[in-house]
Backbone as CSV, one residue per row, in Angstrom:
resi,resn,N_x,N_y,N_z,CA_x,CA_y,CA_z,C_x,C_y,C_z
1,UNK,10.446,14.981,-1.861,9.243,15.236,-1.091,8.217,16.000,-1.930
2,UNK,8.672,16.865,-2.162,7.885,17.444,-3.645,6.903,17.064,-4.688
3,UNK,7.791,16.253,-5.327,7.116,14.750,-5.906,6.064,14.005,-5.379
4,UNK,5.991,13.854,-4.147,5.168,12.968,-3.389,4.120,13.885,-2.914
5,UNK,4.002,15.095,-3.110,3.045,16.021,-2.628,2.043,16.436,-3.924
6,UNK,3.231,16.438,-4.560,2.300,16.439,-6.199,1.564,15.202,-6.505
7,UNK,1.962,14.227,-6.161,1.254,13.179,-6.486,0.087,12.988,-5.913
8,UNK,0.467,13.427,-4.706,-0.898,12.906,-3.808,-2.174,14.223,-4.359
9,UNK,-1.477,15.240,-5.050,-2.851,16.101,-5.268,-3.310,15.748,-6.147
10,UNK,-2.674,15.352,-6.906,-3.420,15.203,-8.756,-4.432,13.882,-8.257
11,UNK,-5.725,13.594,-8.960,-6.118,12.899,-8.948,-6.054,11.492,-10.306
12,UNK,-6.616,10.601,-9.741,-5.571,9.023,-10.448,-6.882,8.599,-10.894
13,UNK,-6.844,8.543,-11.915,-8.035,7.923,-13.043,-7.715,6.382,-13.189
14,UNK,-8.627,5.246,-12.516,-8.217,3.655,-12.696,-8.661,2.851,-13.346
15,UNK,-8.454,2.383,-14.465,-9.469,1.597,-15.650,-10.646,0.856,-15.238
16,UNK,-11.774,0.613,-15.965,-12.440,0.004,-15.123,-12.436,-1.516,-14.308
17,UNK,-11.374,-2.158,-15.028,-11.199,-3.639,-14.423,-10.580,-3.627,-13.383
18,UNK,-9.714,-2.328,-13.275,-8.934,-2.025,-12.029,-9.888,-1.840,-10.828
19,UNK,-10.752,-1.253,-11.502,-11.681,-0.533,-10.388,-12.729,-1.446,-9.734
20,UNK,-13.426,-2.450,-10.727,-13.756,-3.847,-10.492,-12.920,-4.893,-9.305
21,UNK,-12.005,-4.668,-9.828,-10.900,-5.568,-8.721,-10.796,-5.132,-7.928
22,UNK,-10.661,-3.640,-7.307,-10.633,-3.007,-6.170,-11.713,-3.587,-5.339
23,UNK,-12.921,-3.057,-6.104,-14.013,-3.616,-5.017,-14.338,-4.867,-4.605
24,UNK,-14.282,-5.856,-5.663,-14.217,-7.310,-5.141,-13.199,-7.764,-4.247
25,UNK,-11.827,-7.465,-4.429,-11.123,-7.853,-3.466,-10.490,-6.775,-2.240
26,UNK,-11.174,-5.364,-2.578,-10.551,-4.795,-1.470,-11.258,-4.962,0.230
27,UNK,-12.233,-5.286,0.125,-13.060,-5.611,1.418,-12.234,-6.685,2.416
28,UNK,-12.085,-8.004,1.397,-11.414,-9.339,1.603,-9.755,-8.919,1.811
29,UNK,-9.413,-8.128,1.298,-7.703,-8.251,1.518,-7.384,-6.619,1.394
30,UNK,-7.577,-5.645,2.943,-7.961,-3.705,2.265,-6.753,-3.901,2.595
31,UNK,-6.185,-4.271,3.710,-4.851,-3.944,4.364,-3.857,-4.004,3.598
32,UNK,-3.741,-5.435,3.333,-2.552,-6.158,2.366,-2.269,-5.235,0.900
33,UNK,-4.138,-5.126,0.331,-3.972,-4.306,-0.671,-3.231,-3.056,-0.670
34,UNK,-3.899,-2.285,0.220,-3.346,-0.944,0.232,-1.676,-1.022,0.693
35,UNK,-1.547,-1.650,1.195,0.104,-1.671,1.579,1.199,-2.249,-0.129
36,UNK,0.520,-3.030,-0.424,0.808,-3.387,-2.110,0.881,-2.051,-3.176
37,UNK,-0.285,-1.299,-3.088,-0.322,-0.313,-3.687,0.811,0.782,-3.120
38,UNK,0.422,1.237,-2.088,1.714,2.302,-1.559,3.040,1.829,-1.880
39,UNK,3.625,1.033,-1.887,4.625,0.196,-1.659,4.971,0.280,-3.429
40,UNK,4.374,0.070,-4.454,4.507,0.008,-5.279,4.565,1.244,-6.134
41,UNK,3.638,2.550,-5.826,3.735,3.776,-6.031,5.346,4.396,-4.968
42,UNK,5.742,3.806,-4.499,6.658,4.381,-3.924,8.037,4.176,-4.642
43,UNK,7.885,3.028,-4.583,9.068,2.404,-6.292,8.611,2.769,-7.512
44,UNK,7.801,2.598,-7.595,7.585,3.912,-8.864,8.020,4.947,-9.244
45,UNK,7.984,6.119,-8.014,8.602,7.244,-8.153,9.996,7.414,-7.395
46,UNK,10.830,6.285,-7.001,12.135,5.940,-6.590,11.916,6.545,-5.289
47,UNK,11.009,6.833,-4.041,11.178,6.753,-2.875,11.370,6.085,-1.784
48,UNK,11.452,4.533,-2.386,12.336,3.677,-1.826,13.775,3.332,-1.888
49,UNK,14.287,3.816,-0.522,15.779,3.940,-0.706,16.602,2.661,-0.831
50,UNK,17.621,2.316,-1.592,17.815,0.699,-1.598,19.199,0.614,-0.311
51,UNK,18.833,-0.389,0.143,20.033,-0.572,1.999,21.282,-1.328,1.271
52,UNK,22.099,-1.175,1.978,23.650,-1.741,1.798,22.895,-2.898,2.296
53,UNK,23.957,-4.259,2.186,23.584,-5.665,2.146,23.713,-5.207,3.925
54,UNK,24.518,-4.684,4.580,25.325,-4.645,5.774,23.999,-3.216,6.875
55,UNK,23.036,-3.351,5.996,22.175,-2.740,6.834,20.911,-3.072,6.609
56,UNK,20.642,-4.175,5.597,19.483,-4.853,5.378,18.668,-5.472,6.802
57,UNK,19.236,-6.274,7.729,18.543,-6.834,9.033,18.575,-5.364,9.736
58,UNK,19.179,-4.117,9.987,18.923,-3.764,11.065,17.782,-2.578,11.243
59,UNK,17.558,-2.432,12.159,16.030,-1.724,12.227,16.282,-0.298,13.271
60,UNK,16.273,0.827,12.720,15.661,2.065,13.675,16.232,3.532,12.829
């Protein structure tokens, strides 16, 4: 949790083609994007926990 608190303070410097792409396609696709991004910063810093095969379908 720690980790994830630090992260969120530091601020994230994004190249400029990155930053280009943001704006062209974040209007057209914000949702999808931003869920791509979180999702991917989250495996990044291993806060996605990986499920036993035997708890993969179930949900709560």
């Amino acid at each position: 949790m720690q980790k994830a608190k630090d992260m969120y303070q530091k601020k994230i410097r994004f190249p400029e083609d990155i930053c280009q792409a943001i704006e062209r396609n974040g209007e057209l696709e914000c949702r999808k994007f931003n869920t791509e991004v979180i999702y991917q910063l989250r495996k990044a810093y291993g806060l996605i926990e990986k499920k036993s095969p035997n708890c993969a379908n179930s949900r709560g």
